[in-house]
C-alpha positions in Angstrom: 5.4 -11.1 11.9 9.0 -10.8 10.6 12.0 -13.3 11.0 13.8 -10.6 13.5 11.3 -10.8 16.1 11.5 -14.6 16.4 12.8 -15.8 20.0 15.0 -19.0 20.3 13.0 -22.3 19.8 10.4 -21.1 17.6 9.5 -23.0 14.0 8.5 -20.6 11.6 7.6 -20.9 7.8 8.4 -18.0 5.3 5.9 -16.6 3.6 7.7 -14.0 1.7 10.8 -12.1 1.9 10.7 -8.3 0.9 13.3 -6.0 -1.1 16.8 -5.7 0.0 20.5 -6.0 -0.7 20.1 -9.8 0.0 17.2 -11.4 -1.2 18.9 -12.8 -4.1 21.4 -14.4 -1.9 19.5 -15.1 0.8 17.0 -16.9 -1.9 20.3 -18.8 -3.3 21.2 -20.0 0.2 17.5 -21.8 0.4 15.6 -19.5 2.4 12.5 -19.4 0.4 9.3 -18.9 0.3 7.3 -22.0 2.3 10.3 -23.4 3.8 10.4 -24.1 7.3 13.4 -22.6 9.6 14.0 -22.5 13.2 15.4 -19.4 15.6 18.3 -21.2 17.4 20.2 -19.1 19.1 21.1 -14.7 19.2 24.5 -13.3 19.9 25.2 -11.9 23.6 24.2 -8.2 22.3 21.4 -9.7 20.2 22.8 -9.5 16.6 23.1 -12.0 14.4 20.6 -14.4 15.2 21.2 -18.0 13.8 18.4 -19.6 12.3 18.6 -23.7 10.9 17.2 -24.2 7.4 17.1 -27.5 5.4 20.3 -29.1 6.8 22.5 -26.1 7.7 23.0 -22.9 10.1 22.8 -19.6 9.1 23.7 -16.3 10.7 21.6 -13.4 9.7 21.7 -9.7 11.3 18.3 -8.7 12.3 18.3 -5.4 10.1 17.9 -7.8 7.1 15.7 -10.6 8.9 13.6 -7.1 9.7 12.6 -8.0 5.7 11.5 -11.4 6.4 8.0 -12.3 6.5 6.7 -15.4 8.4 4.3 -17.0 10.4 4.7 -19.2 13.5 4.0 -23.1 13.3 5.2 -24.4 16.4 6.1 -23.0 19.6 
């Protein structure tokens, strides 16, 4: 499953994230392999998503959560 398909409320843990223009970035920002985040909240038209990571919010458009791999550990 990738990050973009994640609905409000789930806990998910990343298991890898795949090429793009961000991964060094996002990778920077703490969204790395094995960490835990959860799907808070989408924008009215359903891009960005926000997700919460280690102790902070983070907005993400769903074109580059699309390269996001994860795995669902909680409902």
């Amino acid at each position: 499953m990738t990050l973009d398909k994640g609905v409000p409320g789930m806990v998910l843990k990343v298991d890898s994230i795949g090429d793009s223009d961000l991964k060094e970035r996002l990778m920077t920002m703490g969204l790395t392999p094995g960490i835990k985040v959860k799907v808070l909240r989408s924008a009215p038209l359903g891009d960005p998503m926000a997700i919460g990571l280690r102790s902070y919010n983070l907005a993400i458009r769903r074109k580059d959560a699309a390269h996001i791999t994860v795995e669902e550990i909680e409902a």
